[in-house]
C-alpha positions as CSV (number, residue, x, y, z in Angstrom):
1,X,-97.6,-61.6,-56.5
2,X,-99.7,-62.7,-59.5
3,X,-99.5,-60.3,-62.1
4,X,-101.4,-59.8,-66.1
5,X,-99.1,-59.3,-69.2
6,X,-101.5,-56.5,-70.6
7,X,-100.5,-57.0,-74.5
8,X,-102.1,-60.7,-74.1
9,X,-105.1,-59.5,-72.6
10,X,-106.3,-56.6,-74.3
11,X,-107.1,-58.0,-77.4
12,X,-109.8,-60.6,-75.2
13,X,-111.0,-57.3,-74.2
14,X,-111.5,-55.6,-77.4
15,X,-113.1,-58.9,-78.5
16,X,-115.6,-58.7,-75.5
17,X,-116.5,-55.0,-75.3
18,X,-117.1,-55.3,-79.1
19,X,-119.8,-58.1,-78.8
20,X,-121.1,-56.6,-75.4
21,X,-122.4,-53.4,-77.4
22,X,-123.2,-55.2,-80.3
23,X,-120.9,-52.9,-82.5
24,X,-119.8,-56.6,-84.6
25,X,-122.7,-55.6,-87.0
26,X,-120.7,-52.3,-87.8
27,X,-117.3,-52.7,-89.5
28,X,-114.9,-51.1,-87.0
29,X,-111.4,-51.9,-86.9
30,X,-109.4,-52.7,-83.9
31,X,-105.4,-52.2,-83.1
32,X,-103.6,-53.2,-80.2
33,X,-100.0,-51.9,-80.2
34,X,-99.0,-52.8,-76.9
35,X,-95.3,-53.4,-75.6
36,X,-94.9,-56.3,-73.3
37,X,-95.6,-55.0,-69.9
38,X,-97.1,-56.9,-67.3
39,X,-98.6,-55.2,-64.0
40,X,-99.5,-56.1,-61.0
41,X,-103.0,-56.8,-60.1
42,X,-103.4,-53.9,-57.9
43,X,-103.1,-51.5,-61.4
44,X,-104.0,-54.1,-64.0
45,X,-107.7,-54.6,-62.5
46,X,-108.2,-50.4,-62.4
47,X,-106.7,-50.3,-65.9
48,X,-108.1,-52.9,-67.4
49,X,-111.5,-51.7,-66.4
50,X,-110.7,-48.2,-67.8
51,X,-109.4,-49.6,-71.0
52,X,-112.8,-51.1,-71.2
53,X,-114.8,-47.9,-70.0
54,X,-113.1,-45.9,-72.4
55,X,-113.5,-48.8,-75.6
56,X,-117.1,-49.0,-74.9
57,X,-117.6,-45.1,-75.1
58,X,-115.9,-45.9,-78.4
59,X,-117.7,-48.0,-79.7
60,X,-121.3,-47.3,-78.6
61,X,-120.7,-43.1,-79.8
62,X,-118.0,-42.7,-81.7
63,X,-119.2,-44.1,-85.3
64,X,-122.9,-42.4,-84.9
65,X,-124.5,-42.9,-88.8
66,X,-121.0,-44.3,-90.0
67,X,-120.8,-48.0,-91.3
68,X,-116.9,-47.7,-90.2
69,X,-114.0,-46.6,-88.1
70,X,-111.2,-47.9,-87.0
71,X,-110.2,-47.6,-82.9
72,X,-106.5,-47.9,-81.8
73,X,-105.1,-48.7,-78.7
74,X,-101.5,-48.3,-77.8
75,X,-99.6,-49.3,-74.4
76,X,-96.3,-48.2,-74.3
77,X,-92.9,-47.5,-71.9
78,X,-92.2,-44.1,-72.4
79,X,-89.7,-41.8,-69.7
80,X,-89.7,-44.0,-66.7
81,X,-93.8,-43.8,-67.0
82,X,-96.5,-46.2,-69.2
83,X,-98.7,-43.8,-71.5
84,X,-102.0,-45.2,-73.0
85,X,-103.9,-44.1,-75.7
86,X,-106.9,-44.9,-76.8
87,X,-108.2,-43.1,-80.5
88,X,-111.0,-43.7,-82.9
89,X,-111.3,-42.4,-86.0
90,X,-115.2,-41.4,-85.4
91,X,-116.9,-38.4,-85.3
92,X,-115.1,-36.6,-82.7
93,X,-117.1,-36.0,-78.6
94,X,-120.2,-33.7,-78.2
95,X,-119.5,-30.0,-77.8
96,X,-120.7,-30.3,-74.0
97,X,-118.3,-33.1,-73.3
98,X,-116.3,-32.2,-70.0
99,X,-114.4,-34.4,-68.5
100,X,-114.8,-33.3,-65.0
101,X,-118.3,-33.8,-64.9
102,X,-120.3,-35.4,-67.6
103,X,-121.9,-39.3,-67.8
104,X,-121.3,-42.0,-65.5
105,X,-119.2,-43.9,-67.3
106,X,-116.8,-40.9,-67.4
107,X,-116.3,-40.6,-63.6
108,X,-115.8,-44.3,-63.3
109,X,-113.0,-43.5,-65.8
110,X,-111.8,-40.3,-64.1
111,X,-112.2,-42.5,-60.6
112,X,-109.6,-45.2,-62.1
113,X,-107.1,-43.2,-63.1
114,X,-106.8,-41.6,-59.8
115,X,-106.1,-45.2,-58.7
116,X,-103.4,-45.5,-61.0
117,X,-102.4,-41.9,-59.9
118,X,-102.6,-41.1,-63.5
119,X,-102.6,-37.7,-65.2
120,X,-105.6,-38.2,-67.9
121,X,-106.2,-35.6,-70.9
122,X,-108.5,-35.9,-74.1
123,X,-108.0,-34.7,-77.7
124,X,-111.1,-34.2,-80.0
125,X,-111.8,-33.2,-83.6
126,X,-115.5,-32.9,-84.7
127,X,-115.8,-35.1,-87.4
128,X,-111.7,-36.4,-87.3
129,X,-111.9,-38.5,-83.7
130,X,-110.6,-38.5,-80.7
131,X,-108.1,-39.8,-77.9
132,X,-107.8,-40.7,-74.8
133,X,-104.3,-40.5,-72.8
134,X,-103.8,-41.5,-69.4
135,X,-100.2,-41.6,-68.1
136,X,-99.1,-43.4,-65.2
137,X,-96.1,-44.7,-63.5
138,X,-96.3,-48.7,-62.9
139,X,-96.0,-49.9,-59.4
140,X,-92.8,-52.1,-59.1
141,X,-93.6,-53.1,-55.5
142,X,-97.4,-53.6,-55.5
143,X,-97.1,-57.2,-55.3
144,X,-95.3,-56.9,-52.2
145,X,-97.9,-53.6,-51.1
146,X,-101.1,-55.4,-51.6
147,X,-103.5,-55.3,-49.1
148,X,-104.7,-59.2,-49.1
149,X,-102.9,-61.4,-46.6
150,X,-102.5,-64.9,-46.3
151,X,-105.1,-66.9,-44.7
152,X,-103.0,-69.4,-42.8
């Protein structure tokens, strides 16, 4: 089955969430530090769509009345299981933020990574930043498990 080596893609992705919100007239750093995994379709469309979720959240609210920041995102092998993180250096999430319930683009998010079957969790400092983790276990047999069959 086809399959997306993540570390190649995600920095097209920071490139394109950063232009899509217009955040290029703002000086904010990106990182990827991403070991070289590559995942199925069936979890690299759901991630990738997260990663981008969660990167435009970033971008669009985390440097409100800053003229910096930097945003990292790391993709890493850890115990058997893939762990990403996505932080900013900004001003931290509202005191109201819940995860559970909250803006659209958070239940998309929430609504991905029970695809992946991950275990999400946030950190937040007013004023220091925040992360995102979302911790998953990759699907060795989805490109045998996916649900498109050949048409002849």
């Amino acid at each position: 089955g086809a399959s997306i080596n993540m570390s190649e893609y995600l920095p097209r992705l920071i490139d394109s969430v950063e232009n899509l919100t217009g955040s290029t007239k703002k000086e904010v750093k990106s990182r990827v530090e991403a070991h070289e995994i590559s995942f199925p379709l069936s979890q690299a469309v759901p991630l990738g769509l997260l990663i981008c979720e969660l990167l435009m959240n970033a971008f669009k609210h985390a440097f409100e009345g800053r003229e910096k920041g930097r945003i990292l995102i790391r993709l890493q092998h850890k115990d058997g299981e893939i762990e990403l993180e996505i932080s900013d250096d900004g001003v931290g999430l509202p005191g109201k933020f819940d995860l559970a319930g909250g803006s659209m683009g958070m239940q998309i998010v929430r609504t991905l990574s029970n695809q992946l079957q991950g275990e999400l969790e946030y950190d937040s400092v007013p004023g220091k930043g925040t992360t995102f983790r979302l911790t998953f276990r990759k699907d060795e047999d989805a490109s045998f498990t996916s649900n498109y069959t050949g048409g002849n």
